[in-house]
C-alpha positions as CSV (number, residue, x, y, z in Angstrom):
1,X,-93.0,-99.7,2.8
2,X,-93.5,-101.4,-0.6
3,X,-96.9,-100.6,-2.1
4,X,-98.3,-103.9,-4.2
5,X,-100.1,-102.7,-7.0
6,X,-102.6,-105.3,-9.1
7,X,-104.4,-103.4,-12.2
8,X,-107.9,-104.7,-11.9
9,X,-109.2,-105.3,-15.8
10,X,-112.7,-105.7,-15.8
11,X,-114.9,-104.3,-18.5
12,X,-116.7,-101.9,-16.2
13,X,-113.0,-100.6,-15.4
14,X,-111.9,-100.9,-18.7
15,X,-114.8,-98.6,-20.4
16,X,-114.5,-96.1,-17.6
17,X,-110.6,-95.6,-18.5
18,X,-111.9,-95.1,-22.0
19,X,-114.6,-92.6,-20.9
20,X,-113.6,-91.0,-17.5
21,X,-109.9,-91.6,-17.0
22,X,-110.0,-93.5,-14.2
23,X,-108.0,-97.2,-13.5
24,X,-108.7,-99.7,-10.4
25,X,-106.2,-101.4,-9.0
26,X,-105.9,-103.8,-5.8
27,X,-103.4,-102.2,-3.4
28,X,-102.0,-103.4,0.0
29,X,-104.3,-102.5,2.9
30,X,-101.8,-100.7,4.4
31,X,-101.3,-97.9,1.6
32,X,-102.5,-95.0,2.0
33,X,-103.8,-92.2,-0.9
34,X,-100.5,-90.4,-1.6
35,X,-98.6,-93.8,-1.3
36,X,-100.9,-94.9,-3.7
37,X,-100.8,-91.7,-6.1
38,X,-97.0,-92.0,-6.3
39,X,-96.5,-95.7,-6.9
40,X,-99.1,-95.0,-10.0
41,X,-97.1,-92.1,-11.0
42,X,-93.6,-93.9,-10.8
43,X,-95.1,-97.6,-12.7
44,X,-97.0,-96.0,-15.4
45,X,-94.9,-92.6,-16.4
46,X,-98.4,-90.3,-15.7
47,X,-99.7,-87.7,-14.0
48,X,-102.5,-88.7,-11.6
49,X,-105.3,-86.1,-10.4
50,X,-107.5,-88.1,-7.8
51,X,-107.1,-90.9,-5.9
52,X,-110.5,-93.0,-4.4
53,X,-110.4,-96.2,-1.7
54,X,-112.6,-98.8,-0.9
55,X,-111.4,-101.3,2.1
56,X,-113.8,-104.6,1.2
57,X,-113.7,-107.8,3.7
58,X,-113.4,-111.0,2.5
59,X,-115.8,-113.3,1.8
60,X,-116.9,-116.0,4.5
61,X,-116.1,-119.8,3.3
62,X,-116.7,-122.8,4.9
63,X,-116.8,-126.5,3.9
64,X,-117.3,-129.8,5.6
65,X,-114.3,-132.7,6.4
66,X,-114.3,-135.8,7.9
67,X,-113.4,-133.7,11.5
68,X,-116.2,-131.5,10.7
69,X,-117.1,-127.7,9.6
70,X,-114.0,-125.2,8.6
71,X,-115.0,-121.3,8.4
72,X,-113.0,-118.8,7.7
73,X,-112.8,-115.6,5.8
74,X,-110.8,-114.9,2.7
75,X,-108.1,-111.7,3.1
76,X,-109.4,-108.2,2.8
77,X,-108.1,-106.0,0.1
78,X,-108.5,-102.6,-0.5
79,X,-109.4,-101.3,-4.0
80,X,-107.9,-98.0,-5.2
81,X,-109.5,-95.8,-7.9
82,X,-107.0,-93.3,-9.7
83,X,-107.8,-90.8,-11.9
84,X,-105.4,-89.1,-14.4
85,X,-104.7,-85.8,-15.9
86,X,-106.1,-85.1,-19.4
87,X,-104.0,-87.4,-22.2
88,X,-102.4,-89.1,-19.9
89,X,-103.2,-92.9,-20.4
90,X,-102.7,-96.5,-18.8
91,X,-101.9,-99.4,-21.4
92,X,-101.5,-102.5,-19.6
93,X,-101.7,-104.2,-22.5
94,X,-98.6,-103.1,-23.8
95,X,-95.8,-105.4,-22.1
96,X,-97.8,-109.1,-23.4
């Protein structure tokens, strides 16, 4: 199975890969930790320590048409936390 792997660049994320080492990304569902460890390992060229998920549902939408009220949900994702070894670092600046 593929693993899709999104870097998620907020400034939260951004100051704790400064700090603490640690990226987020938005993986598939599916994935599990040591899927996720070694697609990390094999896009960025690092060493990574410690891998943490969170599974999040979607939001709930609705809005009103002419044949009345839609809901739904948006899709769930899963987030993935990775932390790497000392020195190692994650530019994903560097292909723009």
């Amino acid at each position: 199975m593929d693993i899709i792997i999104k870097p998620v660049l907020t400034e939260k994320m951004t100051i704790q890969g400064e700090k603490l080492n640690r990226y987020g990304f938005i993986v598939d569902v599916r994935a599990n930790k040591l899927q996720i460890r070694n697609a990390v390992e094999q896009m960025y060229n690092v060493v990574v320590t410690d891998v943490n998920t969170v599974n999040y549902m979607g939001k709930l939408k609705s809005r009103y048409t002419k044949a009345g009220l839609l809901e739904g949900r948006a899709n769930n994702f899963k987030k993935a936390i990775v932390t790497l070894k000392d020195g190692d670092k994650i530019d994903f600046y560097s292909n723009i």
